[in-house]
TIVEX-758392 format. One record per residue: residue in one letter; z, x, y of N, C-alpha, C in turn. Coordinates in steps of 0.001 Angstrom, whole numbers, padded with zeros to 6 digits, always signed. Each point is the difference from the previous one (the first is absolute). Last residue first. Example, Ala and Ser with C-alpha at 12.3 -4.5 7.8 and 13.67 -1.06 7.14 Angstrom:
! residues 2
S+007080+012850-002250+000060+000820+001190+000730-000770+001090;A-000070+000290-005720+000000-000890+001190+000000+000900+001200;
//
This chain:
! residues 265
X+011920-026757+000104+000020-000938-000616+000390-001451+000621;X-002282+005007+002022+001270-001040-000239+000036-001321-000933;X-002404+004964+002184+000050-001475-000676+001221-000292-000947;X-001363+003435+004219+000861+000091-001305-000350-001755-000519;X-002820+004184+003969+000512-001325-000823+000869+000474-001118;X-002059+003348+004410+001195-000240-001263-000086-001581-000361;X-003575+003200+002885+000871-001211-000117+000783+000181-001195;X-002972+002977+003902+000602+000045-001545+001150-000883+000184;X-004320+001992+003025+000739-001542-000264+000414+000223-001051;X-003389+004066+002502+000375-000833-001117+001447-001003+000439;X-003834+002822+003909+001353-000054-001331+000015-001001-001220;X-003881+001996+003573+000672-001095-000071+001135+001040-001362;X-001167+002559+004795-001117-000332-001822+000714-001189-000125;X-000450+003749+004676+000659-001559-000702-001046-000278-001095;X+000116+004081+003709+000262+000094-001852+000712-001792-000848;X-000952+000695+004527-001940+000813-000285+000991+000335-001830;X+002417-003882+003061-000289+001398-000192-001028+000509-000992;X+001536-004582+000731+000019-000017+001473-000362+001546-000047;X+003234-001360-004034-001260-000637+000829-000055+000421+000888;X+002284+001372-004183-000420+001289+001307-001345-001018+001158;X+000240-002961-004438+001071+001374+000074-000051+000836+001471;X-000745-005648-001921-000523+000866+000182+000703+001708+000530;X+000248-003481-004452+001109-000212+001443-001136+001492+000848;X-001990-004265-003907+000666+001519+000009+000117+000351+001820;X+000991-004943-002345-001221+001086+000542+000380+001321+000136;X+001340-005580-000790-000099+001605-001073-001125+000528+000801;X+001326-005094+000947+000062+001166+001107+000628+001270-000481;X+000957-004619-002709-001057+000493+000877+000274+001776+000836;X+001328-003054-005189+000963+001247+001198-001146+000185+000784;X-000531-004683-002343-000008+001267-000363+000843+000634+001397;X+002371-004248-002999-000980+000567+000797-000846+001382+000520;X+000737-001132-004339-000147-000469+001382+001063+000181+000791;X-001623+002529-004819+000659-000250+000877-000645-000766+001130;X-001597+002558-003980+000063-001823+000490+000371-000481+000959;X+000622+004576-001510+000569-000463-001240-000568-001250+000200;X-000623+001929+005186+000893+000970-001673+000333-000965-001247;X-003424+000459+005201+000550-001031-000981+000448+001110-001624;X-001501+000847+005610+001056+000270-000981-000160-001242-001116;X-003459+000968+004597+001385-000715-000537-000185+000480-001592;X-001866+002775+004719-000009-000483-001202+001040-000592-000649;X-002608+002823+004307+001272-001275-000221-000751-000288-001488;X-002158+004702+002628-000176-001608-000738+001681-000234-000142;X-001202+004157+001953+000194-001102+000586-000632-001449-000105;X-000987+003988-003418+000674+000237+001720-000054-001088+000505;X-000687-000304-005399-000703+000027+001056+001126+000032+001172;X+002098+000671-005018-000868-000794+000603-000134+000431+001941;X+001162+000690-005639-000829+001060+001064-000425-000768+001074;X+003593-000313-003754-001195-000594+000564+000003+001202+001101;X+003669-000096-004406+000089+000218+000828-001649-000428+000352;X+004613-000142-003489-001093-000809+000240-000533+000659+001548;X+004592+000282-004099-001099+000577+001005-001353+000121+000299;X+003867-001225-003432+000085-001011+000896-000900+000363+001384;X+000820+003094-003847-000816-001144-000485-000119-001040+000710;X-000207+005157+002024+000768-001076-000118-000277-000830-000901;X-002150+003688+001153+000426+000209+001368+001499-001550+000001;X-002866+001796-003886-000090+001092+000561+001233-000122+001025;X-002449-003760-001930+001264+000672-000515+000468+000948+000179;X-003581-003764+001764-000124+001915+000439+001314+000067-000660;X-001418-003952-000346-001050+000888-000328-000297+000881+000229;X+004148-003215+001069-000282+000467-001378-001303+000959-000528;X+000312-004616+003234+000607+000923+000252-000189+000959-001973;X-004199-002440+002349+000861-000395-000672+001228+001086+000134;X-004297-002686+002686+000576+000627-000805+001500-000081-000414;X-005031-002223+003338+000914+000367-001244+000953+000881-000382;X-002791-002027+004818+000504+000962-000845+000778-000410-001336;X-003447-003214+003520+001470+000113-000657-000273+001519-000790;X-002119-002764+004727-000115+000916-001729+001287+000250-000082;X-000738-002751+003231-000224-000543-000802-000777+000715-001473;X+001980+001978+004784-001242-000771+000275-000132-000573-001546;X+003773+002457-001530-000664+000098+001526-001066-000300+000093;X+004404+000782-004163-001438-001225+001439-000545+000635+000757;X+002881+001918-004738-000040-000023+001235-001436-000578+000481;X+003535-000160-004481-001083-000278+000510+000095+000105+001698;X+002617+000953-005217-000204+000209+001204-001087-000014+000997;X+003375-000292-005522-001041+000279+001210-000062-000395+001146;X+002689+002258-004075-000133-000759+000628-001260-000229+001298;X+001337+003496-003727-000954-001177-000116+000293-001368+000779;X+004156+003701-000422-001483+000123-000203-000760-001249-000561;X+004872+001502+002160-001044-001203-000630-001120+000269-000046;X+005227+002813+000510-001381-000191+000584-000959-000509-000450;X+005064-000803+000644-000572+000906-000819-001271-000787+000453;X+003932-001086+001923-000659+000902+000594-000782+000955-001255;X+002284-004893-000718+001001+001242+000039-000998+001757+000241;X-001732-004354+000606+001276-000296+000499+001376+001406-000223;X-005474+000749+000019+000429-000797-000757+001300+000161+000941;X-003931+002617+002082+000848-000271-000965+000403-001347-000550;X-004397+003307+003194+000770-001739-000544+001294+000399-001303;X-003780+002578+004440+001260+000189-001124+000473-001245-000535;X-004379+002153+003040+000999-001582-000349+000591+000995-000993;X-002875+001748+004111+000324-000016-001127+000806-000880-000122;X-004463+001135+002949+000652-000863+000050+000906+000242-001217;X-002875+002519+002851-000340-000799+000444+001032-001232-000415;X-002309+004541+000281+000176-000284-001638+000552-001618+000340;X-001094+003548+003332-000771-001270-000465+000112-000333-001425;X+001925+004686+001398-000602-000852+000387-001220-001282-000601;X+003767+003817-001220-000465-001167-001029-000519-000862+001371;X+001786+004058+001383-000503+000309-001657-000239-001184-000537;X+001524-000707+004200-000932+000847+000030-000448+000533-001273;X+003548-003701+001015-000022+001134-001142-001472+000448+000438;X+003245-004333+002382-000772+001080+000244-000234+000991-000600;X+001581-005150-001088+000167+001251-000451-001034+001039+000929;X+002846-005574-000136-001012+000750+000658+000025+001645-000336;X+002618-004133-002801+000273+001715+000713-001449+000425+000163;X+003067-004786-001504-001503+000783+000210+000354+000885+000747;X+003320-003015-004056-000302+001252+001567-001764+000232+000327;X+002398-003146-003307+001324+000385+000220-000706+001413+000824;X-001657-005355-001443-000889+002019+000476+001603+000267+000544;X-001155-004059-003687+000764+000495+001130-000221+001059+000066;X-001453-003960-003886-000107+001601+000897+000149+000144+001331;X+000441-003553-004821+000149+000138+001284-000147+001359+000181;X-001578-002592-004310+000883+000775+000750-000300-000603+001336;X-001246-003009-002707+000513+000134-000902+001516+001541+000757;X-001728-004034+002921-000890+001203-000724+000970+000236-000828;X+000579-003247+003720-000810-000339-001579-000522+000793-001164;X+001519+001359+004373+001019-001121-000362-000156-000067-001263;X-002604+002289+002453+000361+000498-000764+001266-000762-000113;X-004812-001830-000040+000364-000035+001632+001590+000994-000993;X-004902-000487-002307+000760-000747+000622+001243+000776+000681;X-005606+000862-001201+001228+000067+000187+001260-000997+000342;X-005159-001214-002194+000710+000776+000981+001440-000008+000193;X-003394+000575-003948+000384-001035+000343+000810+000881+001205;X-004190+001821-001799+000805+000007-000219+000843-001041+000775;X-005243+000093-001635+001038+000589+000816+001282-000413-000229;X-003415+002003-003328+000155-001658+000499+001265+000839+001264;X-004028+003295-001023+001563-000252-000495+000201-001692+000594;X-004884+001409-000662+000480+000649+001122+001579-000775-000945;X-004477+000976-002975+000209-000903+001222+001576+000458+000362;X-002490+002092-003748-000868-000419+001337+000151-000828+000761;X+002437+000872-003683+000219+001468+000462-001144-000207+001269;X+003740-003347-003449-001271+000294+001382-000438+001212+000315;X+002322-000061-004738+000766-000439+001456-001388-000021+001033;X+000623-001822-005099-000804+001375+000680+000356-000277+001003;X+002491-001819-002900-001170+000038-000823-001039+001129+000665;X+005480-000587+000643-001657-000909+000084-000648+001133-000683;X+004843-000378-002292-000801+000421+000990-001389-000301+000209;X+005252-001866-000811-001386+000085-000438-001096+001057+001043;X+005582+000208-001806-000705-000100+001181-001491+000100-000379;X+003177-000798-003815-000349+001315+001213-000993-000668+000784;X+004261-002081-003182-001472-000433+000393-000190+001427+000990;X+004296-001027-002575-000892+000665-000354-001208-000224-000068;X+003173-003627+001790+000303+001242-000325-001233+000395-000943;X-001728-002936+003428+000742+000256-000378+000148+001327-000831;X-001041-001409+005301-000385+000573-001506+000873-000125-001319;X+000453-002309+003969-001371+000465+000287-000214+000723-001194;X+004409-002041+000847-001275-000830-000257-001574+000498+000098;X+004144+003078+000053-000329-000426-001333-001120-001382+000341;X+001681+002480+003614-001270+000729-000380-000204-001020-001135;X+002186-002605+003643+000484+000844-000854-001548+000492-000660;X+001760-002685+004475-000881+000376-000600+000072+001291-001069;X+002714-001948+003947-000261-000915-001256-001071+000506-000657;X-000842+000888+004786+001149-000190-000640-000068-000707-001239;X-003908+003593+001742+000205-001488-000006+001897-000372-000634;X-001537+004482+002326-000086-000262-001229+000617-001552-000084;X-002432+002322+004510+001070+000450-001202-000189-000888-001098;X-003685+002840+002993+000657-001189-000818+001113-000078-000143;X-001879+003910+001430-000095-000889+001068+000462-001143-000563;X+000163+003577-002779+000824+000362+001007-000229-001213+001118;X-002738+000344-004027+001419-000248-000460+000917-000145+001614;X-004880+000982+000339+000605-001597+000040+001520+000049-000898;X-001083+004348+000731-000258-000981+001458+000190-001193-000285;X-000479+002638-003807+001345+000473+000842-000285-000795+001009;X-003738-000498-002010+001026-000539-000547+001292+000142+000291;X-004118+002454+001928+000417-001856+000483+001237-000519-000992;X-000954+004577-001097+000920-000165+001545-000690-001570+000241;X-001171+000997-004041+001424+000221-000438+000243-000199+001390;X-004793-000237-000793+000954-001520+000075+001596+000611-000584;X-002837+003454+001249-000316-001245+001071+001092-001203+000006;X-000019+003936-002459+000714+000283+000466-000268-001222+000904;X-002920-000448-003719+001626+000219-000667+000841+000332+001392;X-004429+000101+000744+000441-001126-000149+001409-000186-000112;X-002079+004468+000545-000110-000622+001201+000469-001789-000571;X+001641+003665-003730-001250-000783+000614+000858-000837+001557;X+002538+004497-001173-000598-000825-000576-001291-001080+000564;X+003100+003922+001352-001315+000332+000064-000516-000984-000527;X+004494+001625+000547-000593-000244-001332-001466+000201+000097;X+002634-001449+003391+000470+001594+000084-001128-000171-001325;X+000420-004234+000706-001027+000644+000735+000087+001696-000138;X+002545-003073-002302-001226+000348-000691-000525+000740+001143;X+004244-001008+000696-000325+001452-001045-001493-000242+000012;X+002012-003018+002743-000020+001537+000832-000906+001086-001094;X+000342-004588-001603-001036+000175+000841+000198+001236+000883;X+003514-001199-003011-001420+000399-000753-000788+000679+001076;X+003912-001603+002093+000215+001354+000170-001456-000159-001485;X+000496-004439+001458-000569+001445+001371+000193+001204-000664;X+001556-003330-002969-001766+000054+000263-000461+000817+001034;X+004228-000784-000379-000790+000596-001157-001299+000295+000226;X+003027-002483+003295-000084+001766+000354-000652+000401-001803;X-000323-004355+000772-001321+000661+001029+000901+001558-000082;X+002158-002671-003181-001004-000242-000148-000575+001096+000930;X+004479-000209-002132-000313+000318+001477-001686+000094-000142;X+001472-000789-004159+001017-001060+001161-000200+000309+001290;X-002004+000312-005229-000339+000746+001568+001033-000969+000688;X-001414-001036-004516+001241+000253+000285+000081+001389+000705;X-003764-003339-001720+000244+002188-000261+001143+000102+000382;X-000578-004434+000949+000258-000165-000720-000083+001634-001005;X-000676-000503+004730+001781+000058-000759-000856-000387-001236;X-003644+000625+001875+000597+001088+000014+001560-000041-000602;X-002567-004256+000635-000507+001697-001107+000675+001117+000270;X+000777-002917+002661+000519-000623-000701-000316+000574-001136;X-002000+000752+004008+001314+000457+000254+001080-000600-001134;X-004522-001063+000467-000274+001326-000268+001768+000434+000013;X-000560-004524+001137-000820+000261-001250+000359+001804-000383;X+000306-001334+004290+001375-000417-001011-000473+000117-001820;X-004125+000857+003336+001381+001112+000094+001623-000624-000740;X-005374-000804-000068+001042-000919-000204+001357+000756-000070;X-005271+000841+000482+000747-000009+000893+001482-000915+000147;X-003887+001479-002992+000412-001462-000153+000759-000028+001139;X-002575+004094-001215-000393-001375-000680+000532-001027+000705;X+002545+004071+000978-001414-000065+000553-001311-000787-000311;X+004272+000386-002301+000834-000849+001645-001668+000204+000616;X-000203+001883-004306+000506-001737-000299-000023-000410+001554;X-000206+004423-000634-001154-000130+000120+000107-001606+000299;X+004314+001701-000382-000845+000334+000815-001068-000562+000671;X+001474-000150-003969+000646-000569+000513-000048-000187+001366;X-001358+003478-003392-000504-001433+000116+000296-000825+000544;X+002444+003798+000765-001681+000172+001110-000819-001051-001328;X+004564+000295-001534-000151-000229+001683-001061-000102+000389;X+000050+001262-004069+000306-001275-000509-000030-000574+001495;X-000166+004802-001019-000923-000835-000721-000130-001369+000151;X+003623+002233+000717-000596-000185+000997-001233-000223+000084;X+002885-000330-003947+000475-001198+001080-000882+000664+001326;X-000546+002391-003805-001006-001481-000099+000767-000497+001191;X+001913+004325+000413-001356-000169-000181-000719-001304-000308;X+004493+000633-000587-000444+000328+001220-001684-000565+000206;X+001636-002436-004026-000013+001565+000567+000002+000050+000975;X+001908-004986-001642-001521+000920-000257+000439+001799+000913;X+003322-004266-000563-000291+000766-000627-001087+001506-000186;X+000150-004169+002861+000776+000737+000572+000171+000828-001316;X-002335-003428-000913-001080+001271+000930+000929+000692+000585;X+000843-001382-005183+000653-000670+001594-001174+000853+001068;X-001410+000004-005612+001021+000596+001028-000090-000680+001074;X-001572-001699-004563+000568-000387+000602+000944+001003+001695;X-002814+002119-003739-000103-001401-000018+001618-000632+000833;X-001348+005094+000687+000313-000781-001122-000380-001261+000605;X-003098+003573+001410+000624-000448+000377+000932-001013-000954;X-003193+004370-000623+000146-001496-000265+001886-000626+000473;X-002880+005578+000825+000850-000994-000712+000069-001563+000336;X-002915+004468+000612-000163-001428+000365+000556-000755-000329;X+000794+004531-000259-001382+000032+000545+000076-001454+000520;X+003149+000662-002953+000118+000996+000610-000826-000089+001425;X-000615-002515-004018+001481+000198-000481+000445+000882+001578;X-004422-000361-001956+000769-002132+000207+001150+001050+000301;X-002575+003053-000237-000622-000527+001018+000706-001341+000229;X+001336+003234-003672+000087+000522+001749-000094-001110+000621;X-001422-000979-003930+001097-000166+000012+000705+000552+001634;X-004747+000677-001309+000255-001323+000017+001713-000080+000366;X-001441+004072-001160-000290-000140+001573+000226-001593+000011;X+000887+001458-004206+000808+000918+000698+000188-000483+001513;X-003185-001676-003255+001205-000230-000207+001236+000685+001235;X-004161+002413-000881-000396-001154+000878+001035-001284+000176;X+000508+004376-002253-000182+000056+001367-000016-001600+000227;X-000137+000357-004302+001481+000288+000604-000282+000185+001349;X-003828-000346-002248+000237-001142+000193+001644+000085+000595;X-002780+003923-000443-000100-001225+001402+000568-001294-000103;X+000818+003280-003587+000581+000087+001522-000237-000488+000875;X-001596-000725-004279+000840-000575-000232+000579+000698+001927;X-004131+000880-001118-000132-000859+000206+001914-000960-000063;X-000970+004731-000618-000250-000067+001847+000130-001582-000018;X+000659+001214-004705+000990+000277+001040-000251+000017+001015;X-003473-000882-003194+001124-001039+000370+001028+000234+000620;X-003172+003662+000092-000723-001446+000320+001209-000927+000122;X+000952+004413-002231-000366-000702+001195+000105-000831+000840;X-001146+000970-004663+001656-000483+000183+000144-000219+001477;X-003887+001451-001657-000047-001865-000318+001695+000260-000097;X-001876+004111+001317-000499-000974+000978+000367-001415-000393;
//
């Protein structure tokens, strides 16, 4: 028994050595002294977005926020931040974390990006993006700055077709979007807002991968008119409505509207 004793005591201490070392080294490794935020992991750099994020839901300073991000050395800002905000939601993540990732894709996409304005004056090298202190959680999102006109926009979007759809297997589904890029690959996390009487719809392309990453689809109401706004875009696309089918007959249902966009640089 007295030889024992010091051997369980000499093994916990090798255990406990053991798990410490795991834990710095593996578990929770230390960032070197001096790394670039464009350096940092997958992982800390998106770590690093939804503070940034939270930052645009504090302070509502979208060039600000768009200057953190290049300095993570993100270059296509709102499509980053859109395709997170597709994942977190598939993900299931916090109702906040997905809140302020789709206003942040939105004010990336409605803003453009002040001329002359370089990331390095906002941060310098090897500064990370600060994070608040506690994001509002009892008071309502700052509002967002309003759209500008697509002259001024960073993209442009052009509907390259609407196709009124009669499919009896998919009644009242009501409305699908497709969006590509210049060279017809498909954009996920772009977004998309539909009007009517002064409610606005949300969403985002990309949250059905199933059916597309550039594939976005609404459910919207029989003979409602509804305006179109894609990425910010102005002016909006009026008069979206689902096309009515077999009218005037004891078998008429509504149809679906399937639009094609391509953004454009």
């Amino acid at each position: 028994m007295s030889t024992l004793r010091p051997n369980l005591l000499l093994l916990g201490v090798m255990l406990g050595v053991a798990a410490g070392l795991l834990a710095g080294w593996v578990v929770f490794p230390a960032l070197a002294a001096g790394t670039l935020p464009a350096q940092l992991s997958a992982d800390h750099r998106e770590a690093q977005m939804i503070m940034i994020a939270m930052a645009l839901r504090a302070d509502n300073n979208v060039e600000r926020a768009r200057q953190r991000l290049q300095a993570l050395g993100v270059e296509d800002a709102a499509g980053a931040v859109g395709a997170l905000a597709v994942r977190a939601e598939k993900e299931g993540r916090a109702a906040l974390t997905n809140s302020v990732l789709r206003d942040l894709t939105l004010a990336l996409s409605s803003q453009p990006q002040a001329a002359g304005v370089e990331a390095e004056s906002a941060l310098p090298a090897g500064t990370l993006a600060a994070q608040p202190t506690a994001p509002p959680q009892a008071t309502k999102a700052a509002a967002l700055p309003s759209a500008t006109a697509p002259a001024s926009a960073n993209f442009t979007y052009e509907m390259l077709s609407s196709t009124p759809m009669c499919d009896p297997n998919q009644p009242g589904l009501g409305l699908e979007i497709y969006v590509v890029d210049a060279n017809e690959k498909e954009l996920a996390g772009v977004p998309i807002e539909l009007s009517n009487d002064g409610v606005v719809e949300r969403f985002f392309t990309g949250l059905k991968p199933e059916r597309g990453g550039g594939y976005a689809d609404f459910q919207m109401l029989p003979n409602v008119e509804y305006a179109l706004q894609i990425g910010g875009q102005l002016p909006l696309f009026e008069g979206v409505s689902a096309p009515q089918c077999n009218a005037g007959t004891a078998n008429a249902f509504a149809g679906y509207l399937m639009l094609r966009w391509q953004r454009r640089p």
